[in-house]
C-alpha positions as CSV (number, residue, x, y, z in Angstrom):
1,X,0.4,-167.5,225.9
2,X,-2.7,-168.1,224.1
3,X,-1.7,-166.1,221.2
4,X,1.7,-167.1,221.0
5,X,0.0,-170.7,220.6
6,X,-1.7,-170.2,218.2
7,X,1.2,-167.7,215.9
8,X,2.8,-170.8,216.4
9,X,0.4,-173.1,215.2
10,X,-0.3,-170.6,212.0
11,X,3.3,-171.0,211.4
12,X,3.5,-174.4,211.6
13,X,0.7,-174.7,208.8
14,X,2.8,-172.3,206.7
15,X,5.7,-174.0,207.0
16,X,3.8,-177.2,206.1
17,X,3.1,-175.6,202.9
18,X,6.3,-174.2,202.0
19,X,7.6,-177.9,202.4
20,X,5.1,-179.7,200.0
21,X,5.2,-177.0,197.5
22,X,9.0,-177.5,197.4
23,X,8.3,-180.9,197.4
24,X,6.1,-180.9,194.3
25,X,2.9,-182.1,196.4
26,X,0.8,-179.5,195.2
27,X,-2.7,-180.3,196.3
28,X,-1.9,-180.6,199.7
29,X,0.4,-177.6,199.1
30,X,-2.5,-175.8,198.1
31,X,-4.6,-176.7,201.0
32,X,-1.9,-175.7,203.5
33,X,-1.8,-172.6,202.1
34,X,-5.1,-172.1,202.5
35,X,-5.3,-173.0,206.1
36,X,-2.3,-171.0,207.0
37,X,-4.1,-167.9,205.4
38,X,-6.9,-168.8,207.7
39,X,-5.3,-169.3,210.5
40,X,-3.8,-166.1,210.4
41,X,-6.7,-164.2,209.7
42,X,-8.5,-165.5,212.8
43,X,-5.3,-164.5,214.8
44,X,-6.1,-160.8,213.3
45,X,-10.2,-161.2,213.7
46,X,-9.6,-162.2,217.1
47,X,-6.1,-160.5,218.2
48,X,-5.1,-157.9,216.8
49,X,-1.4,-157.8,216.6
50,X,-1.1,-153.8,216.7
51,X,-0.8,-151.5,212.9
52,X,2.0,-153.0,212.1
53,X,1.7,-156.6,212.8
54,X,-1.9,-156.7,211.3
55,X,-0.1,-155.1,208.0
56,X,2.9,-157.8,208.5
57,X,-0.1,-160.8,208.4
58,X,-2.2,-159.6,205.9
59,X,0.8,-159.5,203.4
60,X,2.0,-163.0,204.2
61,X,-2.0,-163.8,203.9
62,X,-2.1,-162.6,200.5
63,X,1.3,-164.5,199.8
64,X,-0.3,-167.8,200.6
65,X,-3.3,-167.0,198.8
66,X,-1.2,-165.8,195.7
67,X,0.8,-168.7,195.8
68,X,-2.3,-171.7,196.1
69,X,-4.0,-169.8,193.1
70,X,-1.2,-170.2,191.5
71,X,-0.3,-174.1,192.2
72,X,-4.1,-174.4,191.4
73,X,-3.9,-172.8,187.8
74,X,-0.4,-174.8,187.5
75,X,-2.2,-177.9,187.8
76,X,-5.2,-177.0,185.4
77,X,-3.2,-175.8,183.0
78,X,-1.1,-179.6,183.6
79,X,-4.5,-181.5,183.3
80,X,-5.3,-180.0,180.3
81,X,-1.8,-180.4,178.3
82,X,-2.1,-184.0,179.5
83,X,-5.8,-184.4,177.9
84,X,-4.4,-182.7,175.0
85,X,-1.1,-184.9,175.0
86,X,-3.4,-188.3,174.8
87,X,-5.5,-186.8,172.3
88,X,-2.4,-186.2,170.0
89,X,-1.2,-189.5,170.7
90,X,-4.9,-190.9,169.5
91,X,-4.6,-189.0,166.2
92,X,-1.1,-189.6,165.5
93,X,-2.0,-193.3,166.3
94,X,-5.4,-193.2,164.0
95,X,-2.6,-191.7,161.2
96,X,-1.1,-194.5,161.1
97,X,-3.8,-197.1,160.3
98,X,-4.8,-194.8,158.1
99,X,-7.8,-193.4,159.3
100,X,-7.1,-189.7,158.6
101,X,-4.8,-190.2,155.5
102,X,-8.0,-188.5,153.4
103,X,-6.9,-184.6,153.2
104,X,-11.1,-184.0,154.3
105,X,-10.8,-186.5,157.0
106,X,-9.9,-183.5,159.6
């Protein structure tokens, strides 16, 4: 009963993930994911769930892994077109006052 508890509680995390990933709340996406994986992993330290059950978890471990390193680079890679986004907006702005009208100014 025990185990089952605590499947269930792994599940629930993982479930908790899916849900803020679809909701676009990646951070917390990312986290869930993270704790799910971990979750899961102590089941396996702790329980073993027979060949095929460990196989079954490790998979869905590296799913959730998979999937927060890749919300993480999503939103490094959005952070950094955003930086560069302003700084285009700052030159294009500086343009027009005429601050880089000189072709040497750049």
């Amino acid at each position: 009963l025990q185990n089952n508890n605590k499947c269930l509680k792994a599940i629930a995390v993982a479930q908790k993930a899916a849900q803020e990933d679809q909701a676009g709340n990646y951070e917390e996406a990312i986290r869930s994911y993270k704790h799910a994986a971990k979750y899961f992993l102590h089941i396996l330290n702790r329980e073993p769930q027979g060949k095929d059950g460990n196989q079954k978890i490790r998979e869905k471990c590296k799913e959730y892994l998979d999937r927060a390193e890749e919300l993480h680079e999503y939103l490094e890679y959005k952070e950094v077109d955003t930086d560069l986004c302003l700084l285009c907006k700052c030159i294009n702005n500086y343009r027009h006052r005429g601050l880089f009208n000189h072709p040497d100014s750049f």
